[in-house]
Structure formats: structure tokens, C-alpha cells
C-alpha angles and dihedrals in degrees: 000000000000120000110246114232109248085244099076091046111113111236134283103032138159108234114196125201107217109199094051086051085051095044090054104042083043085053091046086053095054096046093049089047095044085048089058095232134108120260114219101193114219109225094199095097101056098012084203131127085213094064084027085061091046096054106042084058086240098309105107086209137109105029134158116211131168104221124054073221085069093042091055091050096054100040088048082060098049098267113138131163092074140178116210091190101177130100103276108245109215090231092062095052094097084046094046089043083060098050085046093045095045094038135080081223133359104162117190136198145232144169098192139059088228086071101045085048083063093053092049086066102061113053114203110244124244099033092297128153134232099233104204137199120212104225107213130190109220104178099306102099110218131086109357142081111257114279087216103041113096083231087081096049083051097049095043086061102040088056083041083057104038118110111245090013128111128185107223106175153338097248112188121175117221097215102138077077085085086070096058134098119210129002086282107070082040089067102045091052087049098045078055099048089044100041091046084046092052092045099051088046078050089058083045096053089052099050089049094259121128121178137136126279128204137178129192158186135117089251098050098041091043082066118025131181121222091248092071092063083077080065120097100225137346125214119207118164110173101056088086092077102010106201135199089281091063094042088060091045097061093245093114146003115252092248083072101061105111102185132075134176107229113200142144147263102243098169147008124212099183087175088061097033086231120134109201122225142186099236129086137186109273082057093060105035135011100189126043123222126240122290086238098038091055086039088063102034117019085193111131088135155287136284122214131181111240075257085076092242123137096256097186140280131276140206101204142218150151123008089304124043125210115208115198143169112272104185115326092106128025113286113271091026129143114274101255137199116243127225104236141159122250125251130237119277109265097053081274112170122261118206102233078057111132121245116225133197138199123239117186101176079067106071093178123030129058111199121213132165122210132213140207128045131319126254094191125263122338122246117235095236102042086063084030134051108158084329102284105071105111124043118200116219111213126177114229138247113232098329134323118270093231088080098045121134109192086174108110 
């Protein structure tokens, strides 16, 4: 079939760049096989089988998702071998009995003896077994018994002991990765979550349990360190995409970003230097960073025209964005064209390009501020024919709303 030109997208729209989807999951691939250790892809960030496809190599086998939405999605499309890793809510045992009971393999997780207490009473038909995940908390506070408290060595061997019951595996999730700057303090993070992971499967040995162990986050597994190849498996998710976000954490380069927001110009205040798009903030970014880490940074993403060149950047909010002018040019000011260099065909990021940020206390105004040299006012119809003329391209930060699944 024929690619469609952007310009008959409806706005807003999430534009995906697939050979950069299929470059990073190719490089995720590499790095788990040269570990030495198996990638278990998590789908929550696309939720499609066509990225799915891409990053289990083909196999639809030995995924990780967040929803048993998700799961039913998947295992309606052939895929098996699937980690339910969230903790199991005791209304979605029944759900979770019939996965288990139609797939190969369905695996579920837990981080309290309530829950396996649940499972227990529900026996699998068929002779099957409930195959469990631990959940540990290895520093990053959030799900997860403690790695460090004597109530996970206990509840690792009362699901170990449980009849029809099987622990599969310690599962920790290295999300305090999402906090660092630069490869090194990765690294760091991840050396912790690993070393914290080993030490506990080290408790286990000892006590005659052997399972699997597995640590994850797009961060941590973008950069491993070589003591992760003593893991079992490993489980990023957002590597697939990458996103401004990432960029700014040190996972990934700007280059390897894959996703875009399109949406259009709707309107042009030139009295109060603001553009107006269709696009708000929910639409570009469903999660805020951090005040300090904006403070430090203002980076949430770029805007570029369809001409590939770097357009401005935008603070967003509300079903429609204004982008205006900050502080590049006198206050009150005409809304001016910058002088600014192309980018690189491909949407591919420039690095005079302009970093963005959200701001959701603020329903109304979007803030940018543009760079290079002013070419004098710009005229109305030149930003705007029939109000639809010109698109702006902006990366996203996470991943888009359109895709969100808020079903668990």
C-alpha cells in the first residue's frame, strides 16, 4: 500500500517512525544476547502486535504487559509465554485462572501472602500450576516487598511451598533509573537493583529455592553493566520509542527517538507572539516531570514544521496549546520567523533544536522560546492558509495519550 502524505493525517495524530522501532528493538536484542540473558519486552508502552512483532524478534513468546486488558489482547493474537507483572488484584484472580488455564504459559505476580492465599483458592484445572513471580523492591519504592526485610525470604518460600503453586521467578523493577543523569548514575541504580536482586537469589539458594530473577527498565537495560549478565532475564519496555524523557536521562541520543505528535496551526496572535495548536497536553504527554528536573533542564521536547525545520518550542495544556515567543524577542513584540537550520531529513533531531515543557497548573498558555536570528514579522498567511497550512512535529514525552489504557 501506498504511504499517505502527513498532510491528510487528522490531528492530532501519533506518527511513528518504523525503522528506528525496528533499530532499537534490533540493538535491545544484541545487548541482551551479548549479556548473555533473555529480554522479555514490556508491551505497555505501544500496546500494538506490530511493535510486539518487531521486539520479540517474530516469536510472539516471552512478554511482560501491565493490564489483563493487555494480556487478553496479546493472547487473542497468538502470543504465549506472558507476564502479568502487576500486583494481582484479588478481583482479577478468576480473569487471570482462565489465562493460566488456555496458555502454554500466563505467570502472575505478587508482593503479599494475602494474594497467594487467593490463588490457593483457586486451583488451575487440569493439573496446572500457578507460575508466580516475587515482586522486590530493590530501592525503587514502589510495588514490591522489601529486598532486605526477612518477610520476603518468608514469602518466597511459602509460595515455593504452596501446593499448586510454582515460584517462577524474583521479578524487581529498576525504576529509580528514571531519577539519574548520564550513563553513570544508570549504572549505578542498576549495579544496586542487580546486586540487591543477586543477593536475595543467593538467600533463596540457600534456603533450596531456585528460580529465575529479572530486572528491568529502559534506563538501566540501555546501559548494562556486565554484572547483570549473572540475571536470568531483564524486561524494558520503552526503548522501543525512546521519548524526550529518555533523551534527558541519558538512556538514549535524540536521533533515537521513533514517535512524534503531528498536529496543526489553528490560529496566530501575532499581539501576544502565541500560535495556537490542536493539540493539548494530555495529547503530548501523559506524565510531568519532576519541578527540579524542568527547572534544570526545560527540555519535554521539540517542534518542527513538515519542512523539517525546527518550528519552536511549547509548554502545553488543555485540548488546544499556544506556543509563543518567552523571551527570545522583547515582550509584546510581533510573532517572528527564526532563522533557523534545517534538520535532517527524517524529522531527525538538530542540535540548536529548542527543548519544551508541560505545565498543567497553567489551562491556557504554552511558553517557547525561539532561537536564531530574526527575518522580520511574520506574515499571517505564510503561518496560516486556510488555517491548516502548516503542521508542527513535536516528540513526545513517555508515550502519547492516544495510546493510553487506563483498563486493568
Amino acid at each position: 500500500m501506498d504511504r499517505e502524505p502527513l498532510s491528510v493525517l487528522c490531528t492530532p495524530a501519533m506518527v511513528v517512525d518504523v525503522d528506528k522501532v525496528k533499530k532499537n528493538a534490533q540493538r535491545m536484542i544484541e545487548k541482551c544476547e551479548k549479556l548473555g540473558v533473555k529480554l522479555r519486552p514490556h508491551m505497555k508502552t505501544h500496546k500494538t502486535i506490530e511493535c510486539a512483532d518487531i521486539m520479540t524478534g517474530g516469536s510472539r513468546r516471552c512478554i511482560v504487559v501491565s493490564t489483563l486488558a493487555e494480556a487478553c489482547f496479546f493472547a487473542d493474537h497468538g502470543f504465549d509465554d506472558i507476564l502479568y507483572a502487576y500486583s494481582l488484584p484479588f478481583d482479577k484472580v478468576e480473569r487471570c485462572a482462565i489465562l493460566s488455564e488456555r496458555l502454554e504459559l500466563f505467570q502472575v505476580l505478587l508482593d503479599h501472602p494475602d494474594a497467594l492465599e487467593q490463588l490457593k483458592k483457586r486451583p488451575l484445572k487440569g493439573g496446572r500450576l500457578w507460575h508466580v513471580w516475587l515482586k522486590l523492591d530493590c530501592g525503587n519504592g514502589r510495588a514490591g516487598i522489601l529486598h532486605s526485610e526477612p518477610e520476603a525470604l518468608r514469602l518466597a518460600q511459602s509460595i515455593a511451598e504452596a501446593a499448586g503453586v510454582q515460584l517462577t521467578g524474583v521479578y524487581a523493577h529498576c525504576g529509580n533509573t528514571y531519577n539519574c543523569r548520564g550513563v553513570q548514575e544508570i549504572q549505578t541504580v542498576a549495579k544496586d537493583t542487580t546486586r540487591f536482586t543477586l543477593q536475595f537469589m543467593e538467600k533463596l539458594k540457600i534456603a533450596g529455592i531456585t528460580c529465575k530473577s529479572s530486572i528491568g527498565s529502559t534506563p538501566s537495560c540501555s546501559h548494562p553493566g556486565q554484572d547483570m549478565a549473572q540475571l536470568s532475564e531483564v524486561h524494558p519496555g520503552n526503548y522501543v520509542f525512546y521519548d524526550v524523557q529518555q533523551s534527558i536521562i541519558g538512556s538514549c541520543s535524540v536521533e533515537d527517538i521513533a514517535v512524534r505528535v503531528l498536529t496543526r496551526v489553528i490560529g496566530h496572535c501575532p499581539h501576544r507572539n502565541q500560535l495556537l495548536i490542536d493539540c493539548g497536553w494530555t495529547g503530548l504527554s501523559d506524565t510531568l516531570m519532576k519541578a527540579e528536573v524542568v527547572a534544570k533542564t526545560c527540555q519535554f521536547g521539540w517542534c518542527w514544521e513538515t519542512s523539517n525545520r525546527i518550528c519552536c518550542n511549547r509548554r502545553a495544556s488543555g485540548p488546544q496549546t499556544v506556543v509563543h515567543d518567552s523571551g527570545a524577542w522583547k515582550s509584546g513584540a510581533p510573532f517572528r520567523k527564526a532563522g533557523l537550520q534545517h534538520v535532517p531529513t527524517g524529522f531527525s533531531a538538530h542540535t540548536d533544536s529548542i527543548p519544551f515543557m508541560c505545565n498543567s497548573s497553567d489551562a491556557s498558555c504554552v511558553s517557547c522560546a525561539l532561537r536564531g536570528h530574526s527575518h522580520g514579522q511574520v506574515e499571517t498567511n505564510t503561518w496560516m492558509v486556510n488555517r491548516c497550512k502548516y503542521r508542527i512535529l513535536a516528540i513526545v514525552n513517555l508515550y502519547s495519550n492516544l495510546l493510553a489504557d487506563t483498563c486493568r
